[in-house]
C-alpha positions in Angstrom: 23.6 -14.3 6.2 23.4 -17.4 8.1 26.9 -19.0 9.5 28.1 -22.2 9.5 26.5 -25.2 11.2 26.1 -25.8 14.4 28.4 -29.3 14.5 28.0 -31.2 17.7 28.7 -34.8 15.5 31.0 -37.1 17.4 31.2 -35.9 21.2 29.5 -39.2 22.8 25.9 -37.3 23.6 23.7 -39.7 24.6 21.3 -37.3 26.7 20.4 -34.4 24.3 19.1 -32.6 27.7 22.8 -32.3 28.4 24.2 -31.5 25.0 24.6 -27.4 25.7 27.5 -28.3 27.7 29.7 -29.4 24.7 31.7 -27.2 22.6 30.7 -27.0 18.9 33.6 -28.5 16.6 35.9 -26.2 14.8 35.4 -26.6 10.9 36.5 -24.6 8.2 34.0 -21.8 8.4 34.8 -20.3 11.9 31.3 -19.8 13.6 30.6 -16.8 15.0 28.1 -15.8 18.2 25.9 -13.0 18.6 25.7 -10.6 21.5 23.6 -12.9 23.4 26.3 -16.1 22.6 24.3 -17.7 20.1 24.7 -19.2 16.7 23.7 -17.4 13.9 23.2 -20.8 12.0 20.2 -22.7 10.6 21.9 -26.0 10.9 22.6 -28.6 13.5 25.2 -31.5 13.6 24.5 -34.2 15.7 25.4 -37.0 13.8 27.4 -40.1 15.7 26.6 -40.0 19.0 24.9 -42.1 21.4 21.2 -40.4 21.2 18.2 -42.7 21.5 15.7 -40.3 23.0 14.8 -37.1 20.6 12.1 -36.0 24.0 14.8 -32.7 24.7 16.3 -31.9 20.9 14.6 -28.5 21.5 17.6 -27.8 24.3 20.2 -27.9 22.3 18.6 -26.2 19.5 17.3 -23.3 21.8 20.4 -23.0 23.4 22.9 -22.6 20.7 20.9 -21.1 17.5 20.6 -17.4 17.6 16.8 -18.2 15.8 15.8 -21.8 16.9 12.4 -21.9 15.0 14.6 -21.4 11.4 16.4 -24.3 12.0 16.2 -25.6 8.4 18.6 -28.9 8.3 19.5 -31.4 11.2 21.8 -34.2 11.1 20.6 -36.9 13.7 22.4 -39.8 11.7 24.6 -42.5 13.0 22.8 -42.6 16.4 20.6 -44.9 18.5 17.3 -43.8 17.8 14.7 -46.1 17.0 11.3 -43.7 16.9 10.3 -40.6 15.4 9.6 -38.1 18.2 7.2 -35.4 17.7 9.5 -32.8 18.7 10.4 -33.4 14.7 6.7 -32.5 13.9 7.5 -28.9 15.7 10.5 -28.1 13.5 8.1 -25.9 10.5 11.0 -24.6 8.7 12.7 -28.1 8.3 14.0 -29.1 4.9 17.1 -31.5 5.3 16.6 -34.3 7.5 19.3 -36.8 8.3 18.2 -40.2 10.3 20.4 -42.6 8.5 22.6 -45.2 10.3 19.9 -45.4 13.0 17.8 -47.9 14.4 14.1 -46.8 13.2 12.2 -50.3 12.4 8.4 -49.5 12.4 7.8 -47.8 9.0 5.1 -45.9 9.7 7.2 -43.9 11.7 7.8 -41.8 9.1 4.3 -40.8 8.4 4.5 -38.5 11.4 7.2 -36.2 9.3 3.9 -35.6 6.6 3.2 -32.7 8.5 6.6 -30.6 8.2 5.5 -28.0 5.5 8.9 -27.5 3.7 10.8 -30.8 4.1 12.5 -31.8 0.7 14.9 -34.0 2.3 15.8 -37.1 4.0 17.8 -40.0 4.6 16.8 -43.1 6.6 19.0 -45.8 4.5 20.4 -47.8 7.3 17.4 -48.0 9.2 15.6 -51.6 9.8 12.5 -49.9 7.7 15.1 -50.1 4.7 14.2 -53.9 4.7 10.6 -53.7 3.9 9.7 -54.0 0.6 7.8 -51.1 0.5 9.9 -49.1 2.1 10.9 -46.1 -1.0 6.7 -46.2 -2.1 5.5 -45.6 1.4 8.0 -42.7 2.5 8.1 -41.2 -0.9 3.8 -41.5 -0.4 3.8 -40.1 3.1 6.1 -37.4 2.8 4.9 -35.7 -0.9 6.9 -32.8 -0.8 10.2 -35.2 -0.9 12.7 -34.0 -3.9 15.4 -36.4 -2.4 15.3 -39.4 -0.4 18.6 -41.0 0.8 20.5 -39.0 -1.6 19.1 -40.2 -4.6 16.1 -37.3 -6.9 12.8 -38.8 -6.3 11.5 -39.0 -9.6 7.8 -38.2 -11.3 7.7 -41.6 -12.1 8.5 -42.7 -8.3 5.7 -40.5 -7.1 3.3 -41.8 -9.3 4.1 -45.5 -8.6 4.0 -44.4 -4.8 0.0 -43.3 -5.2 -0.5 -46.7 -7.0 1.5 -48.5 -4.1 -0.8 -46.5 -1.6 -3.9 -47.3 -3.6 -4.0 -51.0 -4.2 -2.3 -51.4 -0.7 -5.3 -49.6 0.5 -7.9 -51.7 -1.5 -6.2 -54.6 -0.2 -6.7 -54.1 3.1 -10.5 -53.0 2.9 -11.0 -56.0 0.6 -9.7 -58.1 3.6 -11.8 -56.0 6.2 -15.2 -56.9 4.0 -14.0 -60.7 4.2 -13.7 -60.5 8.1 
């Protein structure tokens, strides 16, 4: 069995190169270490802190989880980060990303996250990107293994309309590319 997360959420990191040094918060389930003074856990807090750069998330994650290629859910929400690293793109058993209350604004950020295998969840409400128009159709199209996007079920429906979106989006722009 796996133990708690990991919680690092609210200790001021703003380098992640120099997160090992904190002490995980104390929450209701007590974590445990192994022999070797690591985390049995999948999970990782580090949710409202200062972090803009994503370059040295493997650090922490290698330093405190007993298996850090299982890490299956990360909360990076409530931070300063305004692009998608491709450290992300390494994490193969993520599921559960967190990335609201940042301060992503290119959308097609998020395309970069189409190559994570399992992932099934996200938030980014609270992001710039939320102001785009097309903003539910393009990640919901990018990322087709979604089952929930900032909390709310992505529906049949949604992914259908999404393909549509992506379609005549697509015809749009090679319609405009003939003209020019």
């Amino acid at each position: 069995m796996y133990g708690a997360p990991v919680d690092l959420s609210f200790k001021h990191i703003s380098s992640l190169a120099e997160a090992w040094t904190e002490e995980p918060r104390i929450s209701l389930r007590p974590l445990k270490r192994n022999s070797e003074m690591k985390y049995p856990s999948r999970s990782l807090r580090l949710s409202n802190n200062n972090i803009t750069d994503l370059r040295d998330l493997q650090k922490p994650i290698s330093h405190f989880l007993a298996e850090p290629s299982q890490l299956t859910w990360l909360d990076l929400s409530f931070n300063k980060i305004s692009h998608i690293d491709q450290v992300l793109c390494n994490l193969l058993e993520l599921r559960v990303l967190y990335l609201h209350g940042n301060s992503i604004f290119i959308l097609s950020e998020v395309d970069k996250l189409g190559v994570l295998p399992h992932l099934h969840t996200i938030t980014l409400h609270g992001n710039v990107i939320e102001t785009n128009k097309a903003y539910r159709n393009h990640v919901i199209f990018a990322l087709p293994r979604l089952k929930t996007m900032d909390f709310s079920a992505v529906t049949r429906q949604e992914r259908v309309m999404a393909k549509i979106w992506h379609h005549s989006n697509n015809l749009s722009r090679s319609s405009k590319d003939t003209l020019q």
